[in-house]
N, C-alpha and C positions, 0 to 999 in steps of 0.2 A: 771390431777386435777379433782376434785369429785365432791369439798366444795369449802368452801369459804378460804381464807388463814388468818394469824392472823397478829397482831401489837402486839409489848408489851415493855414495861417500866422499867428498872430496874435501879438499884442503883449500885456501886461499891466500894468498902473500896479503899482507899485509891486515892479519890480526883479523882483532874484531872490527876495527873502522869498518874494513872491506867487507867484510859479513854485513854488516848494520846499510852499508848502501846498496850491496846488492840485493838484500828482503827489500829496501825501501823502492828500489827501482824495476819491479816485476810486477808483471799485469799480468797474464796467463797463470803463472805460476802460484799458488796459493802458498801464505803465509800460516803456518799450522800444527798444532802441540802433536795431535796425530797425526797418524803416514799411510790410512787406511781408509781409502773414499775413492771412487771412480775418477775424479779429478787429481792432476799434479795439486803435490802439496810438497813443502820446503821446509826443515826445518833450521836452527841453532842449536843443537842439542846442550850446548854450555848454558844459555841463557832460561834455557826454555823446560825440556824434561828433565833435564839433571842438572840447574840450579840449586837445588836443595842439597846435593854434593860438594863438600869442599875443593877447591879447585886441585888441591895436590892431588888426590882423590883420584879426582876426575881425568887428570894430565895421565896418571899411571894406569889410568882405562885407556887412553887412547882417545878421551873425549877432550879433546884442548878448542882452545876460540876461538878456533881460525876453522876447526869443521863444521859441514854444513852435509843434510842427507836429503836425499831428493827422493820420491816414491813417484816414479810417472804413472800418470792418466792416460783417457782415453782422449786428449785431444789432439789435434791433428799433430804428431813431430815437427813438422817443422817451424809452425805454433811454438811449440815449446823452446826448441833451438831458438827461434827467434829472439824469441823473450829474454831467452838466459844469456843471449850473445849481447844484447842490449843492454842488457845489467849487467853481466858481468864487465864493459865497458866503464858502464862511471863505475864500480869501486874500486 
């Protein structure tokens, strides 16, 4: 590694189903409360660190079901691409 690594935020069609099978369907990709480890890690922030938030709450953050945060690692990109093109497939 050269730089610095990234974070990022995205959304997904169809709710939580879609969320729930894409954590279920990643292998590179780690499943994970925190976002700080030399390894991709992924999370749900609805289900996961700000569950204990009411959902109206949470929607008015910006934290709705359907977002999912990714923190890359240091494994190979295309690794990763891999992974998330895989999963993002079945959900």
């Amino acid at each position: 590694m050269s730089d610095f690594s990234g974070m990022i935020a995205f959304r997904l069609k169809g709710g939580f189903d879609s969320v729930s099978k894409l954590l279920a369907n990643l292998r590179v990709c780690n499943v994970a409360v925190s976002l700080g480890d030399c390894c991709t890690l992924i999370e749900h922030p609805a289900s996961m660190t700000h569950i204990t938030i009411e959902k109206e709450r949470r929607e008015r953050l910006g934290i709705t079901d359907d977002l999912i945060r990714l923190s890359v690692g240091l494994e190979d990109a295309r690794d990763i691409i891999r992974d998330l093109d895989r999963a993002l497939a079945r959900a």
